[in-house]
N, C-alpha and C positions, 0 to 999 in steps of 0.2 A: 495378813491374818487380822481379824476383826478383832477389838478389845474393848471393854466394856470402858464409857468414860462416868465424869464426875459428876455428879448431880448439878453443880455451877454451871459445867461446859454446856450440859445439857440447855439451862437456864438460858446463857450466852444464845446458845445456837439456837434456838427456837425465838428469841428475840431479833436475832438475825433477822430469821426467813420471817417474821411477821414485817419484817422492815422491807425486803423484796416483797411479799407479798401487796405491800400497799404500792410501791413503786408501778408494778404492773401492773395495776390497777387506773392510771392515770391515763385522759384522753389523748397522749402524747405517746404513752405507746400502741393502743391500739391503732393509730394511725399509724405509725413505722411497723408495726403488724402488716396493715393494707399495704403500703406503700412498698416495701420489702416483697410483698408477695406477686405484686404488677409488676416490678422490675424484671425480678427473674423469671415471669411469664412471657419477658419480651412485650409487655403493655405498660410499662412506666414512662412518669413524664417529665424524672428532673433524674440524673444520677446519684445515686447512694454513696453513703461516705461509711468508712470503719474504719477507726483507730487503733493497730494492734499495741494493747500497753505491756501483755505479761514481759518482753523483755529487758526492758526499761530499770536500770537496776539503782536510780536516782533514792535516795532516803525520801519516803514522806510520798511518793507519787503513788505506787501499787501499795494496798494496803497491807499491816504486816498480822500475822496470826498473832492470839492471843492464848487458845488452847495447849495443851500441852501435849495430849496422847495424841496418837498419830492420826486414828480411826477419828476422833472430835478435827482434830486440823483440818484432812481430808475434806470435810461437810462443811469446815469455816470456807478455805481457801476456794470452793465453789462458790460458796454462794457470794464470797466478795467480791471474786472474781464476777458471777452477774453482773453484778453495782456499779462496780468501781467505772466502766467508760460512762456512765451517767453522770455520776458522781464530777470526775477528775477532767473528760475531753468533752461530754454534749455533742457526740457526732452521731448514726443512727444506731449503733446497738441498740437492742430492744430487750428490756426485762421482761422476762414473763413469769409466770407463779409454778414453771418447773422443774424440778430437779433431776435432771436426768440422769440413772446408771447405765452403766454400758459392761453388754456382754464381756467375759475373761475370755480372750481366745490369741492364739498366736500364731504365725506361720517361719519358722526361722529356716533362711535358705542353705539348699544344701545340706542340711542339719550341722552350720558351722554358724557357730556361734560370733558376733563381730568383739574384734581383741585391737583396742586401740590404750595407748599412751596419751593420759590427759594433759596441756601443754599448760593449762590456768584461762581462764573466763569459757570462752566460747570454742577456745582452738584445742584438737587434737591431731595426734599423729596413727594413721592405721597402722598398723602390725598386718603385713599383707601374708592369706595362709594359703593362696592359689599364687605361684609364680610363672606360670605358664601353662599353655593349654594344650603342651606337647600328647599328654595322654589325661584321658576324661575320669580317669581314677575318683576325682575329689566330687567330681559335679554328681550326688548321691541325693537321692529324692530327698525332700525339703519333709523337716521334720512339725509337725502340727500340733496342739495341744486346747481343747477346750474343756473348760470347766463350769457351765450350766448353776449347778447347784452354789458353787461359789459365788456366783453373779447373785443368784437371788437370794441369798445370804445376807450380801450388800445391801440390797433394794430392801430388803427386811428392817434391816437393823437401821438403815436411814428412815425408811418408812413409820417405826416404832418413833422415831424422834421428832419428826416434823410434818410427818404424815397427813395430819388434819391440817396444816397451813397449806402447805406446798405443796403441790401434785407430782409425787414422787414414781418416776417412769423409766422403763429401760427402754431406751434410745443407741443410736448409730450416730456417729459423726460420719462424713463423707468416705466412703472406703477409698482405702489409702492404699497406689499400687507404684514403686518407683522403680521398676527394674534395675537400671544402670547403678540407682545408689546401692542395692544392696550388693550387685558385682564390683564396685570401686570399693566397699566395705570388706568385701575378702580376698581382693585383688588387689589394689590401689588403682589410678588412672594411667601411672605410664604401663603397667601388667596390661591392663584392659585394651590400650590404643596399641601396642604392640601384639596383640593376641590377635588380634583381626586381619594382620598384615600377617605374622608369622602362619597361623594355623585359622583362617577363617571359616573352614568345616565346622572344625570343635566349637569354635565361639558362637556359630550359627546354634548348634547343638545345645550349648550351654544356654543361650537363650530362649531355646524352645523349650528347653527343661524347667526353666526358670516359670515362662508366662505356662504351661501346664502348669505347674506346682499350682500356679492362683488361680485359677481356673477350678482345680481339683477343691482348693480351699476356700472356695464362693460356692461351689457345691456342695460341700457337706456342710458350712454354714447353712444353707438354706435346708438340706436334708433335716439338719438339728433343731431348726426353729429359731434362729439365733442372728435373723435379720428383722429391723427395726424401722421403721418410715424414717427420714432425715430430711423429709421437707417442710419442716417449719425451724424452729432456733433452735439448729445443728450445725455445726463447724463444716463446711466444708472442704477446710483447709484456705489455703492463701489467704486468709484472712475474712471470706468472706459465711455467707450462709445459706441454707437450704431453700427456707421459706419460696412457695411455688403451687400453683394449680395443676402443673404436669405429672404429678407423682402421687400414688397415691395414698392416704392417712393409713390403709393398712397393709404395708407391703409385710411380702412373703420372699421375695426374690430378689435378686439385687436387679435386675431389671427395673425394679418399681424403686429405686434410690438413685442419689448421688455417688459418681464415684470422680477420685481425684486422682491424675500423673503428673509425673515431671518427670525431665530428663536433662537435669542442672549438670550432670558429668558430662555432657556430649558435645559439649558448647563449643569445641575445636574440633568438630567432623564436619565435613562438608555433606552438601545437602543430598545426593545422591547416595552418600558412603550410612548417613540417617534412614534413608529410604530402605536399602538392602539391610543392613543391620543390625537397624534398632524397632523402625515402625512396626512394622508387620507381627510383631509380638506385641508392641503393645494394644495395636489396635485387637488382637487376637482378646485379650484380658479387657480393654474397650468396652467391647461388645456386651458384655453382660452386664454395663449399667443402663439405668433411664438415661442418667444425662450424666455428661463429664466436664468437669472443671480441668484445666491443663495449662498447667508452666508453674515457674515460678524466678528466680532468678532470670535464667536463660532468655535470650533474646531470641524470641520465636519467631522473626522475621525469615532468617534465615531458611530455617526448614516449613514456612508454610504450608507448601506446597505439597509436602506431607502431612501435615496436622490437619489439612482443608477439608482429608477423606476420610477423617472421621465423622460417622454420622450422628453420632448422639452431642456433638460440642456445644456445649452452651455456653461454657465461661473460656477465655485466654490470658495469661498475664499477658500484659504489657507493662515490662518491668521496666529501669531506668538505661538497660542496654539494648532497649528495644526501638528499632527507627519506628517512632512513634506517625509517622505521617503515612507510610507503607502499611503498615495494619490499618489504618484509617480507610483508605480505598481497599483494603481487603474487606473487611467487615463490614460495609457500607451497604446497609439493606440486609447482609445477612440476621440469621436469625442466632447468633452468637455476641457474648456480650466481649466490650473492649473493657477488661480489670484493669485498670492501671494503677501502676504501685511507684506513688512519687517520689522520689531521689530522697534517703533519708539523711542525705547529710545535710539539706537544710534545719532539719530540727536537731540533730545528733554531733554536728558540728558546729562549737563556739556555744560560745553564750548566749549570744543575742542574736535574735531570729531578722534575717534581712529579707525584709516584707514586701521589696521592692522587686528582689530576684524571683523572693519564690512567688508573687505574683505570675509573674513572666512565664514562669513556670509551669503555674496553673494554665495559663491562657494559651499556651502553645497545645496543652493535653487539649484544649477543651476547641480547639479548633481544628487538633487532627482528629478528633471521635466526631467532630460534627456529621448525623446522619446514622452515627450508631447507638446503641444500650450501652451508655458508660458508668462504669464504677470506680471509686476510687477505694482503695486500700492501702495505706500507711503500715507499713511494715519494715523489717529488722534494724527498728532504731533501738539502739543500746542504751545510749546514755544522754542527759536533757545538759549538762552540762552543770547542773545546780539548780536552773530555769527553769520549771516546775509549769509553767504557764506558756510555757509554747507549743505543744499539741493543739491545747483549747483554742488557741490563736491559728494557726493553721488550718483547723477546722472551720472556724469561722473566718478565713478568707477562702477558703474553696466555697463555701456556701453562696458569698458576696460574689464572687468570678462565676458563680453558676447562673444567680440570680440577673446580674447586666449581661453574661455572655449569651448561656445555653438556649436554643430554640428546639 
């Protein structure tokens, strides 16, 4: 619910955006503008770097609010969020002068809502409300919700505030589709992996119900008017971003966007058991992007073989369980990028960053991508240890190992 803030906050927050707005304004982003947009056209000439900070929970690193009402927080904790990887790491996020809202819409599967037990920081325990898939009772069309006018309600009332500074826009971040998590969310993992041996019909069933539901719900997204372009500085998820010549500035369709999967539950099926029971849905939901970003934890060596036939792939994690050398000759010439997301427990573990390993580190990625589009993304480091100054450092040795290695 929108609430009217303080004449101060006001003050605050418009000092803000005048402060992004000069940032984005420098010769330094419009070149990671350009540079960001040949990468992901598959025409770049050095690999990309992003620093995920928001989960970083160190005092003094991620900047902290200052507002007090929700609706003024909201508009701070964007726009510092912009800033802060300029600010704090110098790796390629790019500031731009916009502010983007984003459609209200939901798709909750099943129409069961996910009931977990919070354990403290990042861990929780599911409450599983499917225990088997003996009968299809539970798997009940997936419940939807948009709300249009609440959106530009938003965009209003932000707009009203910073509007003449910042070009205040409703935007998409990459569409977000993960099957398996939303079934290990009302199933758990051991439900799931014994549902496919017990009752593989049903589960085939539940799957197909599942990738319809998204399907039905990228249709009446576009029926509604309620898709947005997301290739320029739109999240793509895994850490990286849209920016791209392939898509275009007014989409209508989610054909004309990004879309993002993963399938982090799956990580102990084997590659054939992947092929019958999980692909073939996704690529089903797939298909209605421009282009697709896929993985994330998971080591996607394993089920290549499946992920190869997808035709829109442009991005792959290559995460730290992934045989970084096997994706190398996979990807090699293709028109698909190698993401790779390097081991965060060189920054996240200890004090003091050992410059010497995670060199080694770097140089092993940078000679299995040799011959592909590579990007690096830094993601789910926790915590800096105290050491506030080991990202920036990081960053600037992958730049060094870019600069004497990459050709």
């Amino acid at each position: 619910m929108i609430k009217n803030i303080s004449r101060q906050e006001k003050t605050y927050l418009r000092d803000l955006a005048k402060e992004q707005l000069e940032l984005s304004q420098l010769p330094l982003m419009q070149k990671r503008v350009h540079e960001w947009t040949l990468h992901n056209s598959l025409q770049g000439q050095r690999p990309m770097i992003h620093f995920e900070m928001r989960m970083i929970a160190d005092k003094g690193f991620n900047p902290e609010c200052k507002c007090e009402s929700e609706s003024a927080r909201i508009i701070e904790r964007t726009i510092l969020s912009a800033m802060a990887n300029h600010k704090m790491v110098g790796d390629d996020r790019v500031v731009t002068n916009d502010f983007v809202c984003h459609y209200k819409s939901q798709m909750i599967p099943f129409n069961m809502r996910v009931k977990r037990e919070e354990t403290g920081g990042v861990g929780f325990h599911i409450i599983n409300q499917i225990e088997s898939l003996d009968s299809l009772e539970q798997i009940k069309p997936s419940l939807t919700d948009y709300d249009i006018e609440g959106s530009y309600q938003w965009k209003d009332f932000v707009k009203d505030i910073i509007g003449d500074i910042l070009n205040v826009r409703m935007g998409m971040n990459g569409f977000y589709v993960c099957l398996t998590n939303d079934i290990v969310h009302r199933m758990g993992m051991e439900n799931m992996f014994m549902s496919i041996y017990d009752n593989p019909d049903n589960f085939h069933y539940m799957m197909n119900s599942l990738s319809d539901d998204y399907v039905a719900h990228i249709k009446e997204l576009q029926q509604r008017g309620m898709i947005c372009a997301n290739n320029k500085n739109d999240f793509v998820a895994q850490g990286s971003f849209g920016f791209c010549r392939d898509l275009p500035d007014n989409a209508l369709k989610t054909s004309d966007c990004w879309g993002y999967m993963d399938s982090q539950e799956t990580v102990g099926i084997g590659a054939d058991m992947f092929d019958e029971f999980f692909f073939p849905y996704y690529k089903k939901v797939a298909d209605y992007f421009g282009l697709l970003s896929y993985g994330c934890c998971e080591p996607v060596h394993g089920i290549w073989r499946s992920l190869s036939k997808f035709t829109n792939l442009r991005k792959i994690s290559i995460s730290p369980w992934c045989d970084e050398e096997y994706m190398g000759e996979a990807l090699r010439g293709r028109d698909v990028i190698y993401l790779r997301k390097p081991s965060p427990n060189y920054i996240g573990v200890g004090k003091n960053l050992d410059e010497a390993d995670f060199r080694e580190h770097v140089r092993k990625t940078l000679y299995a991508a040799n011959g592909c589009k590579l990007e690096f993304a830094f993601r789910d480091v926790y915590t800096l240890d105290g050491n506030l100054s080991k990202p920036k450092r990081v960053v600037a040795i992958v730049r060094e190992e870019i600069e004497n290695l990459w050709r």
